[in-house]
ROBALUM-806526 format. One record per residue: residue number from 1; residue in one letter; chain; y, x, z of N, C-alpha, C in turn. Coordinates in steps of 0.2 Angstrom, whole numbers, plus 2048, in hexadecimal, padded with zeros to 3 digits. Example, Ala and Ser with C-alpha at 12.3 -4.5 7.8 and 13.67 -1.06 7.14 Angstrom:
> 1/A/A/7E4/842/827/7EA/83E/827/7F0/842/827
> 2/S/A/7F5/840/823/7FB/844/824/800/840/827
//
This chain:
> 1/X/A/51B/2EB/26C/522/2EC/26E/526/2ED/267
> 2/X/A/522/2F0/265/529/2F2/25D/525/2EE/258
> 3/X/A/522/2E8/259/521/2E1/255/529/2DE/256
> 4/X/A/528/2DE/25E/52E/2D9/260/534/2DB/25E
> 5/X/A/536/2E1/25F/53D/2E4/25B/53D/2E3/256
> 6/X/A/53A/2E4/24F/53A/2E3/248/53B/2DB/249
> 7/X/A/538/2D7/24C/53A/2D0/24C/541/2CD/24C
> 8/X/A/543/2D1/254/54A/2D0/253/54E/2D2/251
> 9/X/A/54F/2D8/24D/552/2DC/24B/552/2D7/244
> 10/X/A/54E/2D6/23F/54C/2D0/23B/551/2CA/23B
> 11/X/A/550/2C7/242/553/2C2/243/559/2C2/242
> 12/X/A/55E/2C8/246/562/2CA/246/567/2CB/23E
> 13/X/A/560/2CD/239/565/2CF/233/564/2C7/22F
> 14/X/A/560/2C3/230/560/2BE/22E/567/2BA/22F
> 15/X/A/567/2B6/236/56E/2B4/238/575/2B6/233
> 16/X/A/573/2BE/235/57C/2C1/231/57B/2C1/22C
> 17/X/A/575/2C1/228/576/2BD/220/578/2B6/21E
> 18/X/A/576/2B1/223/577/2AB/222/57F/2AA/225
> 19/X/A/582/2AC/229/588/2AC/22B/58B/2AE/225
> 20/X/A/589/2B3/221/58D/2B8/21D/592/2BC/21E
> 21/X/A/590/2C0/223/591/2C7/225/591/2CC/21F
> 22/X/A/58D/2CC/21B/58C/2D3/217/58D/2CF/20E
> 23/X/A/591/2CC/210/595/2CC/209/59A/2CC/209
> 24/X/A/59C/2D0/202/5A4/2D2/201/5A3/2D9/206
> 25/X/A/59F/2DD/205/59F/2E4/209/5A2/2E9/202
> 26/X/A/5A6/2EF/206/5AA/2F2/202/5A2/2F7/1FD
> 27/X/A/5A4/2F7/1F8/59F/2FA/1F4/59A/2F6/1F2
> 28/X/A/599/2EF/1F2/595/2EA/1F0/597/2E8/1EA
> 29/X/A/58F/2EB/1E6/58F/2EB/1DF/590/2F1/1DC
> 30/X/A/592/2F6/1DE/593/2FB/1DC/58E/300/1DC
> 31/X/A/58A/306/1D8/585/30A/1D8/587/310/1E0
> 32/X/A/582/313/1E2/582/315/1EA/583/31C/1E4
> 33/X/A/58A/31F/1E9/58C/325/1E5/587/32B/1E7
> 34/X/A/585/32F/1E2/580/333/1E5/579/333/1E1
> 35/X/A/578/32D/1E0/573/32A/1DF/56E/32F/1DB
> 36/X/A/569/330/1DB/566/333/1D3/568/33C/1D2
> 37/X/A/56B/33E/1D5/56C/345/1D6/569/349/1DC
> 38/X/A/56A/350/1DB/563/353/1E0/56A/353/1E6
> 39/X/A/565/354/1EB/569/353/1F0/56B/359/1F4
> 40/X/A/571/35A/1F6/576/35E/1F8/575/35D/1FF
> 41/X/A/574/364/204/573/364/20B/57B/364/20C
> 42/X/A/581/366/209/586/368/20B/58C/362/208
> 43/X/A/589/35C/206/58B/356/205/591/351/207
> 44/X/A/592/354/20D/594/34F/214/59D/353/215
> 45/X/A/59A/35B/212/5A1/35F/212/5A3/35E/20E
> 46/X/A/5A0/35F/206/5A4/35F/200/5A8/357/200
> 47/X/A/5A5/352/204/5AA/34B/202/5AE/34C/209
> 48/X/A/5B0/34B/20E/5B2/34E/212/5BA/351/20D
> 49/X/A/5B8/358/20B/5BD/35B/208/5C0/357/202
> 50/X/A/5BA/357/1FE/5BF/351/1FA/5C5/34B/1FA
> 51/X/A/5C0/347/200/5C4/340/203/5CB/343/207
> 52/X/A/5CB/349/208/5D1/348/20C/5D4/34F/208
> 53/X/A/5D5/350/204/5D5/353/1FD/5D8/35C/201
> 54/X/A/5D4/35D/204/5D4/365/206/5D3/369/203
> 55/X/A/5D6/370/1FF/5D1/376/1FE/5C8/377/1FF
> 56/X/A/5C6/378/1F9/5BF/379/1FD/5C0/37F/1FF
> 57/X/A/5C6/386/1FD/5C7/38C/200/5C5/38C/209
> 58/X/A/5C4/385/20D/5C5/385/213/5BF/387/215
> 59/X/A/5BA/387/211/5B1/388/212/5B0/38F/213
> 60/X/A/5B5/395/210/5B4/39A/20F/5B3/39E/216
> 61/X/A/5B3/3A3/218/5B3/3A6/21E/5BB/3AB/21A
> 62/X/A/5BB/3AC/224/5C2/3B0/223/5C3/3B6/220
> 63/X/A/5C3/3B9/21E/5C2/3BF/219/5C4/3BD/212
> 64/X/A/5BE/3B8/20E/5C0/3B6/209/5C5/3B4/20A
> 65/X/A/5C6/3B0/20A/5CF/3AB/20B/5D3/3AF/20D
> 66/X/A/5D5/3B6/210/5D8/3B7/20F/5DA/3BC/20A
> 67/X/A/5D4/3BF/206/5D4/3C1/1FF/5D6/3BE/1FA
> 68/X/A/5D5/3B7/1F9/5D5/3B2/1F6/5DC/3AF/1F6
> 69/X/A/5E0/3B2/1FD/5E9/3B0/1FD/5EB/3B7/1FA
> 70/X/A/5E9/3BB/1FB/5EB/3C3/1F8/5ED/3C3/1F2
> 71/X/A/5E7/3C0/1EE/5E7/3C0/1E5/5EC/3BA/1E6
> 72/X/A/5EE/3B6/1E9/5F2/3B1/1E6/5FA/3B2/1E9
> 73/X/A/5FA/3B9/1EB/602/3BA/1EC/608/3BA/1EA
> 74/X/A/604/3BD/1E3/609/3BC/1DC/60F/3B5/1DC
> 75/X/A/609/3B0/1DB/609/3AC/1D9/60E/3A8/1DE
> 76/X/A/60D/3A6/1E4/610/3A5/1ED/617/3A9/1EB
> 77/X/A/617/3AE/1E9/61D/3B0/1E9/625/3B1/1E5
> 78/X/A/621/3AD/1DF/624/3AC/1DA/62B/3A8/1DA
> 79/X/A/628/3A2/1DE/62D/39E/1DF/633/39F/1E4
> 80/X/A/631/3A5/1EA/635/3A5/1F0/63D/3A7/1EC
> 81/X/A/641/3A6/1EE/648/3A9/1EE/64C/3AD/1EF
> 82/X/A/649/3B1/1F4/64E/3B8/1F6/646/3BD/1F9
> 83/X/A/64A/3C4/1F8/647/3C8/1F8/641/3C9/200
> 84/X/A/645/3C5/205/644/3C4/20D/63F/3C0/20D
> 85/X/A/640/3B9/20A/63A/3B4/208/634/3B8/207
> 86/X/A/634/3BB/202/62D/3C0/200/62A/3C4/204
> 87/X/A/62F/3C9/207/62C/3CC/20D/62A/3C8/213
> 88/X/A/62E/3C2/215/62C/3BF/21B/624/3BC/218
> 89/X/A/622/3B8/213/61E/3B7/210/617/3BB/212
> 90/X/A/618/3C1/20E/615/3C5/20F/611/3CA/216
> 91/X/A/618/3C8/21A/617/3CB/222/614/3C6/225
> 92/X/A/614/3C0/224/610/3BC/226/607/3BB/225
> 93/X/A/606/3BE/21F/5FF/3BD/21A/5FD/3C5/21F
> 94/X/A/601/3C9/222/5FE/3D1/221/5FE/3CF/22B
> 95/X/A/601/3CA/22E/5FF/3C9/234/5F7/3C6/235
> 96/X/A/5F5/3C3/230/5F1/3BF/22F/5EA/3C3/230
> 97/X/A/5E9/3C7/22A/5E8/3CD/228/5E6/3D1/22D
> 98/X/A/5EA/3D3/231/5E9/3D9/236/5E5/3D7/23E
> 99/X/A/5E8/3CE/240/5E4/3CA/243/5DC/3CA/243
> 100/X/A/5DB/3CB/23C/5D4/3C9/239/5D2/3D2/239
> 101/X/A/5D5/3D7/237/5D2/3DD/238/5D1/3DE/23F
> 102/X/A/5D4/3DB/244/5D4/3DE/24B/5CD/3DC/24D
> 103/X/A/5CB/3D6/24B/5C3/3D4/24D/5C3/3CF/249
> 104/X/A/5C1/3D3/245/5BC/3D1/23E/5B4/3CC/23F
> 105/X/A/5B6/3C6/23B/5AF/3C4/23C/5AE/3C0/237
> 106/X/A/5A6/3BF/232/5A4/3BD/22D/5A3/3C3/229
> 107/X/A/5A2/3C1/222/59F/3C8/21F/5A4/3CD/21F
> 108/X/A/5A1/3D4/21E/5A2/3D9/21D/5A7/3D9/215
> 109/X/A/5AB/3D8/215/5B2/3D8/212/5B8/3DD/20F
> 110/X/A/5B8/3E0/20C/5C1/3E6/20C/5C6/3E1/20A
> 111/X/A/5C9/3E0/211/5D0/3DC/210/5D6/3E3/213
> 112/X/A/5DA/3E2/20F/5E0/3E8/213/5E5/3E3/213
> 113/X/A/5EB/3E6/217/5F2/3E2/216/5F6/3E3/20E
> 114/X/A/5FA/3DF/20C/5FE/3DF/208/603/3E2/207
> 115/X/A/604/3E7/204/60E/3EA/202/60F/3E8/1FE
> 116/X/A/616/3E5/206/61B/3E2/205/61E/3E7/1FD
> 117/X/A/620/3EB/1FF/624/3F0/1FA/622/3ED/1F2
> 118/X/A/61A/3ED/1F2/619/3F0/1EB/61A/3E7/1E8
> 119/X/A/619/3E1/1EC/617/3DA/1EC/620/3DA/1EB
> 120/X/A/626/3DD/1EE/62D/3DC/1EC/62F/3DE/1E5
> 121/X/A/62A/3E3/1E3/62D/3E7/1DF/62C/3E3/1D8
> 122/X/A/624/3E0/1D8/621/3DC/1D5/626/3D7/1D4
> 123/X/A/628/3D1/1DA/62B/3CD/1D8/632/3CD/1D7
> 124/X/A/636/3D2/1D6/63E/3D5/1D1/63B/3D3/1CA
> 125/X/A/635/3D9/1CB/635/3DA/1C2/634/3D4/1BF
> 126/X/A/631/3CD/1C3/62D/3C9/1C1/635/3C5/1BF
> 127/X/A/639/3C4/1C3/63F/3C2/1C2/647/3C4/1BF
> 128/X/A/643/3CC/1BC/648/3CC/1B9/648/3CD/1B1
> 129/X/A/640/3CD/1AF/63E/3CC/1AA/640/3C1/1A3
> 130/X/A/641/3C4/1A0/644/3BE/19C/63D/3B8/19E
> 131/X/A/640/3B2/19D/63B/3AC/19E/637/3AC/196
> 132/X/A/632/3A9/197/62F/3A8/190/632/3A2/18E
> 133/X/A/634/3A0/188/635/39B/184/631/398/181
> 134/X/A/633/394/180/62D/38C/17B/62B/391/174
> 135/X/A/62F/394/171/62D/395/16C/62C/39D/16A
> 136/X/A/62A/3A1/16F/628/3A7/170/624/3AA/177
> 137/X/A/622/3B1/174/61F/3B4/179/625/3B6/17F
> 138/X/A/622/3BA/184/626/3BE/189/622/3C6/186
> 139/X/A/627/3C8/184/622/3D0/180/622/3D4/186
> 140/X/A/625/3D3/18C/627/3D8/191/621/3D8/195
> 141/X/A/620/3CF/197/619/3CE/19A/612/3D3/198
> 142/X/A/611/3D2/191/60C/3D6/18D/60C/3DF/18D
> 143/X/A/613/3E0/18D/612/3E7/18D/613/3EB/190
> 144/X/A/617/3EB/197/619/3EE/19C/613/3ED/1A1
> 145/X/A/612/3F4/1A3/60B/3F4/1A8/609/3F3/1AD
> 146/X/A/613/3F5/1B0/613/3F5/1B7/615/3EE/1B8
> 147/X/A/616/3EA/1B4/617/3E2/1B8/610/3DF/1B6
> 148/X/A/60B/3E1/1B2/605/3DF/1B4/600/3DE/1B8
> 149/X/A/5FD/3DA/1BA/5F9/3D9/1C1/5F5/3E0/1C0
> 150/X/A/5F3/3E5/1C8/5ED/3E9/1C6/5E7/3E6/1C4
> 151/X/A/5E3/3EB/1BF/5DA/3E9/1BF/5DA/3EA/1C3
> 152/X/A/5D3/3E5/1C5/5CE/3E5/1CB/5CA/3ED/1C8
> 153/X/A/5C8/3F0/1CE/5C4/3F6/1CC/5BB/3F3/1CC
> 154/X/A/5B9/3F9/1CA/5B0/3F5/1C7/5AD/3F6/1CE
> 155/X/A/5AA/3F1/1CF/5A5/3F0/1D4/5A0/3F5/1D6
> 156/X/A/59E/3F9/1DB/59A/3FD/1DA/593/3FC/1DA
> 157/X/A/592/3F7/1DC/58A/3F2/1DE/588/3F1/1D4
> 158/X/A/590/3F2/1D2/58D/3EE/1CB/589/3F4/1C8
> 159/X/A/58E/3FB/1C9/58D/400/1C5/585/403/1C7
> 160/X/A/584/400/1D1/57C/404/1D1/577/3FF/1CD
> 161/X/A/579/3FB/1CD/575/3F4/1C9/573/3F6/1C3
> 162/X/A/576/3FA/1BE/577/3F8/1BA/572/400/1B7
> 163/X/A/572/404/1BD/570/40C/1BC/567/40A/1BE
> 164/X/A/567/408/1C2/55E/405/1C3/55C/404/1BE
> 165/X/A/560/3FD/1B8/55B/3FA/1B4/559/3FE/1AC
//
């Protein structure tokens, strides 16, 4: 039985090569991408994301990403316009937030919501502060504390890590 199939299957790729079916195929002549590298079980997402030029942020579970929008509020907020912008901005991120604390699922995570207040407060100082020019610093950026981003605090898994060794 599986003589007979491989014959005709045979037959079959012979015909469409002598028609010429399989010339001028997209990627003909070109090296098989991939080739020659260890091989990746998670392959199929990362191009996938690439090809359709996503975030790879989307791979993350919910908690991170949401962390991940946290640290970049600063930044998101920079450009809004009025003082409302900011707060809507942010009552939207603190809705998101609280969704995800009502039934939490993936890793075990500390996400809290965002104040609005301290994220306004920030984004005044940010805009009322002089712009940097081409040919100096911004001294206010450098030395003033409270417009500085907080340190992250020390991890504490670092510090029993570090009392073991």
């Amino acid at each position: 039985m599986t003589e007979a199939w491989d014959a005709a299957v045979e037959a079959q790729i012979r015909g469409a090569v002598q028609r010429g079916e399989f010339d001028n195929l997209p990627g003909m002549g070109k090296p098989i991408p991939g080739r020659g590298t260890a091989y990746d079980e998670s392959w199929w997402i990362k191009s996938f994301l690439e090809r359709e030029k996503l975030p790879s942020d989307l791979l993350l579970p919910t908690p991170l990403q949401l962390r991940r929008r946290i640290e970049q509020v600063p930044d998101e907020v920079r450009g809004l316009p009025t003082e409302q912008s900011v707060r809507d901005f942010v009552g939207q991120l603190n809705t998101q937030i609280v969704a995800w604390l009502r039934n939490p699922e993936g890793p075990r995570v500390a996400v809290r919501p965002v104040n609005a207040d301290e994220v306004v407060r920030r984004w005044r100082a940010e805009r009322a502060r002089p712009k940097v020019t081409a040919t100096g610093t911004d001294p206010v950026a450098v030395t003033d504390p409270a417009i500085a981003p907080p340190r992250r605090a020390r991890r504490s898994w670092w510090l029993r890590w570090r009392r073991r060794g």
